[in-house]
C-alpha positions as CSV (number, residue, x, y, z in Angstrom):
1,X,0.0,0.0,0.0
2,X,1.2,3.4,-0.9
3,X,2.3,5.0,2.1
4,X,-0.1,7.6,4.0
5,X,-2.8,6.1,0.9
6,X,-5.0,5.8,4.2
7,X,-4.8,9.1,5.6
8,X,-5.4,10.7,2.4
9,X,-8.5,8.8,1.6
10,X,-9.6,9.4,5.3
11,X,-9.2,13.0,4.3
12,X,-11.0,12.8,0.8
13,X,-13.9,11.2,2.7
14,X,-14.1,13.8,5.3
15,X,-14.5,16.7,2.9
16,X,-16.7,14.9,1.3
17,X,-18.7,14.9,4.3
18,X,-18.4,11.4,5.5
19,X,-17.5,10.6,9.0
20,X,-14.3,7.8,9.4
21,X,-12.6,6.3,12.5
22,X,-9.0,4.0,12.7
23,X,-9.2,0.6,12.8
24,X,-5.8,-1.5,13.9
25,X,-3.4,-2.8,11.8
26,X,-4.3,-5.8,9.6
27,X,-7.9,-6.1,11.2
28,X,-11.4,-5.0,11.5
29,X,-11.4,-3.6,15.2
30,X,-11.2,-0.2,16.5
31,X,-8.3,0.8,18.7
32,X,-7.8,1.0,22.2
33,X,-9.0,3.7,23.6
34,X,-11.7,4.9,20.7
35,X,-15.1,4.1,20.8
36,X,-15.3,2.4,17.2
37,X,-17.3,3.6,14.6
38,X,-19.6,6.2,17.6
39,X,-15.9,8.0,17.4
40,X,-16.0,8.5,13.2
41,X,-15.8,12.0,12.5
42,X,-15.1,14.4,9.2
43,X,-12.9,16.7,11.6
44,X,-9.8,16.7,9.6
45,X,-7.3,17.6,12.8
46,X,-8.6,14.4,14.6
47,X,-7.9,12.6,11.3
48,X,-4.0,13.6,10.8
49,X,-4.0,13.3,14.4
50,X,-5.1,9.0,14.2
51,X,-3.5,8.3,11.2
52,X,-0.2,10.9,10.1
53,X,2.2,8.4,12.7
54,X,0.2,5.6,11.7
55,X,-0.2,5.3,8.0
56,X,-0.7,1.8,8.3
57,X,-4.2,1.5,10.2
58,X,-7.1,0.3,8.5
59,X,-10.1,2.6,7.9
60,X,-14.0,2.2,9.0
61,X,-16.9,4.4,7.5
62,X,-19.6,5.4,9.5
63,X,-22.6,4.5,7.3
64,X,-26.0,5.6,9.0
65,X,-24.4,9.2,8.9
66,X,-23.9,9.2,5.5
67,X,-27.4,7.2,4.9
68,X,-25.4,4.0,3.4
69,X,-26.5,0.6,3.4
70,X,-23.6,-1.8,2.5
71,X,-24.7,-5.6,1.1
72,X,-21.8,-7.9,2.3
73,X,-21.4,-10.3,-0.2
74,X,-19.3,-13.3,1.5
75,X,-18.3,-16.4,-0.7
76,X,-15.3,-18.1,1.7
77,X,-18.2,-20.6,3.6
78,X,-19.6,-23.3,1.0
79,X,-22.6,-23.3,2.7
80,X,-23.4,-19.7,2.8
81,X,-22.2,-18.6,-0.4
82,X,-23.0,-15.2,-1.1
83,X,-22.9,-15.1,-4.9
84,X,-25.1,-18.6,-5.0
85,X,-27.9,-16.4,-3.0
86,X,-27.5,-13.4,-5.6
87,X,-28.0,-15.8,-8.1
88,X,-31.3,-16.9,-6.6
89,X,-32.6,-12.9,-5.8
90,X,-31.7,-12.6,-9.5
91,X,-34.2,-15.5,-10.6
92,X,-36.5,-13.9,-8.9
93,X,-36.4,-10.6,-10.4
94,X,-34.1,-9.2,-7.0
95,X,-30.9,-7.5,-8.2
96,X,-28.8,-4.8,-7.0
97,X,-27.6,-1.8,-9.2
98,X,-24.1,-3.2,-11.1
99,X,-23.2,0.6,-11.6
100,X,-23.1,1.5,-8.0
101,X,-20.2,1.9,-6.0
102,X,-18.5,-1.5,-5.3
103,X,-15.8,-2.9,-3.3
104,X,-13.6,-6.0,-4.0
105,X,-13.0,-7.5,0.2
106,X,-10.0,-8.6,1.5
107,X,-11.3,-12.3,1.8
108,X,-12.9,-12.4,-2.0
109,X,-16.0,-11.0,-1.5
110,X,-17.9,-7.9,-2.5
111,X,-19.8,-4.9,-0.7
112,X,-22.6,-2.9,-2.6
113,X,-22.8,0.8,-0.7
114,X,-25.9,1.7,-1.8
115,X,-28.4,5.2,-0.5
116,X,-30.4,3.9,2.5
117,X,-32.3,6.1,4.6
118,X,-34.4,3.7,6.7
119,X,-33.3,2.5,10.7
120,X,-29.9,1.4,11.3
121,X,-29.4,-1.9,10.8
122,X,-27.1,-5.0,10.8
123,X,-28.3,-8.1,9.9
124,X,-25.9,-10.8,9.5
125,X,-27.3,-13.7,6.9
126,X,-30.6,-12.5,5.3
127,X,-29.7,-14.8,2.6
128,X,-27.1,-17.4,3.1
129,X,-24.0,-15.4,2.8
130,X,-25.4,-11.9,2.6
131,X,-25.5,-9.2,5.4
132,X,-27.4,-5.9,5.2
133,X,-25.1,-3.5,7.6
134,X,-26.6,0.5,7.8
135,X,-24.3,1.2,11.0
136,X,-20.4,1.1,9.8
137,X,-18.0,-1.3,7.5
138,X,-14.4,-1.7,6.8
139,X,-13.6,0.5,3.4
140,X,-10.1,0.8,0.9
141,X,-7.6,1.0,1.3
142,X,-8.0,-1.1,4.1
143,X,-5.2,-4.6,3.9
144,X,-6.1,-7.9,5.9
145,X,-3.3,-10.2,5.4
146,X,-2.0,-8.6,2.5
147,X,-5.3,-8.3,0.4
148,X,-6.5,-5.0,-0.3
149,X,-10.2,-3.5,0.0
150,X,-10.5,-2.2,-3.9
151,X,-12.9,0.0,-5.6
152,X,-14.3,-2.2,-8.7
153,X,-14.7,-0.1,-12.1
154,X,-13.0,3.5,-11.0
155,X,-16.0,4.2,-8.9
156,X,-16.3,6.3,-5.6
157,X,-19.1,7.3,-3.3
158,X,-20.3,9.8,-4.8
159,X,-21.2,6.9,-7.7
160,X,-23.9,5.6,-5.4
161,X,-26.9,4.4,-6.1
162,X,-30.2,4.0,-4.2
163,X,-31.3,0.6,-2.1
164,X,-33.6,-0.9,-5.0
165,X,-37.5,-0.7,-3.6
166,X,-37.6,-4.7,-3.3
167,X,-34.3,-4.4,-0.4
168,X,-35.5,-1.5,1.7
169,X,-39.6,-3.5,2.0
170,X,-37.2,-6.3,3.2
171,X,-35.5,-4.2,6.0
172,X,-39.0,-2.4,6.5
173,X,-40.5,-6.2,6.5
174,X,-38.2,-7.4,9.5
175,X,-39.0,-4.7,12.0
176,X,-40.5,-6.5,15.2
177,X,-43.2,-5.0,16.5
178,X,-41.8,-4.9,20.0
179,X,-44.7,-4.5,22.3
180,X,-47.0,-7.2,20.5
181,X,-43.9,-9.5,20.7
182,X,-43.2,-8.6,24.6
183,X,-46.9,-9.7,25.4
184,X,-46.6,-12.7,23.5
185,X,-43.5,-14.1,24.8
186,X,-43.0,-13.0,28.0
187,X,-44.7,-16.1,29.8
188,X,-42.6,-18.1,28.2
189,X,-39.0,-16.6,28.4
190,X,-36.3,-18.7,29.7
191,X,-33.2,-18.3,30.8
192,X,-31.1,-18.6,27.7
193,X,-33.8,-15.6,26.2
194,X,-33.2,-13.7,29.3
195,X,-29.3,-14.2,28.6
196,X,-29.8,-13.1,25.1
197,X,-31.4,-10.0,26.0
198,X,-29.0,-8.9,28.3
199,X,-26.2,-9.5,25.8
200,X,-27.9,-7.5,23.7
201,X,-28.6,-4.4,26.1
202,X,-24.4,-4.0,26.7
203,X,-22.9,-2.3,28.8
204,X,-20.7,1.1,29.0
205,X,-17.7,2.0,30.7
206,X,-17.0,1.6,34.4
207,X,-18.5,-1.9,34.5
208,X,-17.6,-3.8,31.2
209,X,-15.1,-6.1,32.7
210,X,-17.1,-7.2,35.2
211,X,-20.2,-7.3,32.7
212,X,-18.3,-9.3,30.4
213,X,-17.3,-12.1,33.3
214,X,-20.9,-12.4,34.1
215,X,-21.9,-12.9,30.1
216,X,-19.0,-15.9,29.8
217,X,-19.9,-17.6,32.9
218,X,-23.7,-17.6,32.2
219,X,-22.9,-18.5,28.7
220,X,-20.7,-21.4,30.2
221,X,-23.4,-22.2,32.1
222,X,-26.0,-22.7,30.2
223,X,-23.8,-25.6,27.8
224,X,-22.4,-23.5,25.1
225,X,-18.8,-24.7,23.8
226,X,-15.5,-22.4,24.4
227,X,-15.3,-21.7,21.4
228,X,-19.0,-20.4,21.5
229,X,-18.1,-18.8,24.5
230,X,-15.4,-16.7,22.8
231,X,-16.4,-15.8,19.4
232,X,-19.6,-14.8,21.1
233,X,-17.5,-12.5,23.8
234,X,-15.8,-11.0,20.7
235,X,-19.0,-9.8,19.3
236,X,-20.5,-8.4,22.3
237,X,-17.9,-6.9,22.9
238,X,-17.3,-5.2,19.4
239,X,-21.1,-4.3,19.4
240,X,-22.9,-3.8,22.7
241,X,-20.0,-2.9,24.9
242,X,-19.2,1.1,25.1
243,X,-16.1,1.8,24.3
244,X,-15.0,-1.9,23.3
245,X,-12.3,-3.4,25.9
246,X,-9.3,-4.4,24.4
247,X,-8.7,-7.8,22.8
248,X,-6.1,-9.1,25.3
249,X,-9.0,-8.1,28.4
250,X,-11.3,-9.7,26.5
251,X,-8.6,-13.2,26.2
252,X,-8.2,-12.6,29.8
253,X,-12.0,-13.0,30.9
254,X,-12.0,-15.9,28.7
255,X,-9.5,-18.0,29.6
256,X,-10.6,-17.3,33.6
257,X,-13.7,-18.0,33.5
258,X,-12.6,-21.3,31.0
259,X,-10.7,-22.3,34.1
260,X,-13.5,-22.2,36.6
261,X,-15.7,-24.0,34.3
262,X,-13.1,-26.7,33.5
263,X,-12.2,-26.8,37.5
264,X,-16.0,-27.3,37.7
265,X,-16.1,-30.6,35.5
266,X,-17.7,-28.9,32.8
267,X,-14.6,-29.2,30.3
């Protein structure tokens, strides 16, 4: 990668209006110490400030600011192949616009930024191997691993098309109607749904450690595999904990509570 390519397509996005935020080296998560993609901004002296001594972090786009919707095409799982469920939208007269802006992945797949202006959302596997994400994304010239995020055909943001009509009544069509749904399922919640709930709820600073603990023990608790235990812990803490502990906290919960559960007999 051409050096300081990030910062200056950090800056060409901010005065274009977009709001952008560091990501670490060689990955998808936000650094110590900034709150992810609720720390994106367009203020150009924050910018030079993340990424002038550190040319070489990876760049996030705020999306709801900016009214995006990104389709995440993924094609590395043979059971949830993205372009095989394209392929089935497109026999049925479902297609997204080809001369939108497109990016090329680092792992082989694609993301369609198209004009959304609906709730924020991110929905992981609306079809097998497609997720609708309205909240932030990974963008060029962003490397994993050596690959490169790459704009397809020369085209930029400002190339974007809208969400086609059928996509935004499928996002409209998945809204839960909250209080009908509390009222039918409250006699019935268990445990594991209580569990879920709270996972989903987060937490914010002052308590996530000990927040985080409670979540791996319970999820322990209730039969889920370590390896459950910890890509689950990974995603909570990515997207419901606020500001996100750092990774080696998070492998540090882990492996403690891993150790009580295995002293316990479980593993």
């Amino acid at each position: 990668m051409k050096e300081f390519a990030t910062l200056d397509k950090a800056i060409e996005l901010a005065q274009q209006g977009h709001a952008v935020y560091p990501l670490i080296e060689n990955t998808k998560k936000p650094l110590k110490g900034v709150a992810g993609y609720q720390a994106a901004t367009s203020g150009q002296d924050t910018i030079f400030t993340w990424f002038e001594k550190h040319p070489t972090y990876n760049l996030g786009l705020r999306l709801d600011l900016s009214d995006l919707l990104v389709v995440d095409i993924d094609m590395h799982e043979p059971t949830k192949n993205g372009r095989n469920s394209l392929v089935q939208l497109f026999k049925q007269g479902q297609t997204l616009p080809n001369n939108t802006y497109i990016e090329q992945t680092a792992n082989g797949g694609v993301h369609y930024f198209l004009k959304y202006a609906g709730a924020k959302v991110r929905k992981v596997d609306v079809w097998p191997g497609i997720d609708l994400l309205s909240d932030f994304t990974v963008i060029a010239p962003s490397e994993i691993n050596g690959k490169q995020y790459k704009p397809l055909d020369g085209r930029t943001l400002a190339d974007v098309k809208p969400a086609p009509k059928w996509l935004v009544d499928k996002l409209a069509g998945q809204k839960v109607n909250w209080s009908s749904e509390h009222a039918c399922t409250t006699h019935q919640k268990k445990y594991t749904g209580r569990l879920l709930d709270e996972m989903v709820t987060g937490t914010t600073q002052g308590n996530r450690n000990a927040w985080l603990t409670k979540i791996a023990g319970r999820m322990f608790g209730v039969g889920a595999a370590p390896k459950t235990v910890y890509n689950m812990l990974s995603v909570i803490n990515d997207s419901f904990v606020d500001p996100a502990l750092p990774d080696r906290e998070v492998n540090t919960i882990f492996h403690s509570i891993l150790k009580r559960a295995s002293q316990r007999g479980r593993y």
